[in-house]
C-alpha positions as CSV (number, residue, x, y, z in Angstrom):
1,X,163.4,24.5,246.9
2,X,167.0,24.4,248.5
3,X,169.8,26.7,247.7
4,X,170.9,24.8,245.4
5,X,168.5,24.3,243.0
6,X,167.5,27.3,240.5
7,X,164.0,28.8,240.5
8,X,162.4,29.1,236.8
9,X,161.9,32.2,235.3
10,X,158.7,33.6,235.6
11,X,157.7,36.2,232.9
12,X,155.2,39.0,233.6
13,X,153.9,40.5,230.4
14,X,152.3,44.0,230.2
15,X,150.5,45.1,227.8
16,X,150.4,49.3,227.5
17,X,148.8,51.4,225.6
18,X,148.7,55.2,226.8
19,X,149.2,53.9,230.3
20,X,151.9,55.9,231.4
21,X,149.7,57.3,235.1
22,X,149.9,53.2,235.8
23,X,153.4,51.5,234.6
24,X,155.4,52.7,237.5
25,X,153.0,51.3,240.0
26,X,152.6,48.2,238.2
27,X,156.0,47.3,237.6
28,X,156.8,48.4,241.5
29,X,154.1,46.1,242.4
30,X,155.7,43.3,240.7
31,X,159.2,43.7,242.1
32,X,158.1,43.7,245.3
33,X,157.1,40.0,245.1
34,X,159.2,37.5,247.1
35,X,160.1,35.5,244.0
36,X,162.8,37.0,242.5
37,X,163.3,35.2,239.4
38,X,161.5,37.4,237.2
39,X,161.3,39.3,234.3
40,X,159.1,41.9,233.1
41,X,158.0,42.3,229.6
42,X,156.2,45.6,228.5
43,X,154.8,45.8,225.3
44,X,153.7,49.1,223.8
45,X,151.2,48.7,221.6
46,X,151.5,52.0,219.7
47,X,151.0,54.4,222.6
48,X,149.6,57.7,221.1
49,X,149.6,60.1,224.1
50,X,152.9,61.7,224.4
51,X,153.4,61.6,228.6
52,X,153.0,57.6,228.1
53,X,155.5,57.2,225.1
54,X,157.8,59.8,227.1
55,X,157.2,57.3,230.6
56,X,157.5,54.0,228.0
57,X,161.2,55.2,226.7
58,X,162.3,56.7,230.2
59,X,161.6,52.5,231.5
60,X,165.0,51.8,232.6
61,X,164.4,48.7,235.2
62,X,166.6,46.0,235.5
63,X,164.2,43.5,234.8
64,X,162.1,45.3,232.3
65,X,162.5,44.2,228.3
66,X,160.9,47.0,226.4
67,X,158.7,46.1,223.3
68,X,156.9,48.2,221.0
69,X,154.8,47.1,218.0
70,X,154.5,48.8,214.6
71,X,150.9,49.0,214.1
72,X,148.2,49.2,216.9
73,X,146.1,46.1,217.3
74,X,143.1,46.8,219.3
């Protein structure tokens, strides 16, 4: 693509649940892709250890929209 054309938006969706040791790296991993038109969508699924739901509300990237569902659906 030229300069002056727009790349689409690519969404990256992550599901977590308790994965707090992981999101960091994962979300780091993704950001450091060439395509920059991207967002990241996290999704807690009802995280129950407290160091993940701590890491999950202390998510502050730019890119990062922050989900979290009401019930746990495993």
């Amino acid at each position: 693509m030229n300069d002056n054309q727009t790349y689409p938006l690519v969404s990256v969706i992550i599901p977590y649940f308790n994965h707090g040791d992981f999101i960091d790296d994962a979300i780091h991993s993704i950001l450091r892709q060439e395509y920059s038109s991207l967002e990241i969508i996290v999704i807690d699924d009802c995280s129950t250890q407290k160091d993940s739901i701590e890491k999950f509300e202390l998510l502050n990237e730019t890119n990062v929209i922050k989900l979290r569902t009401i019930q746990n659906h495993h």
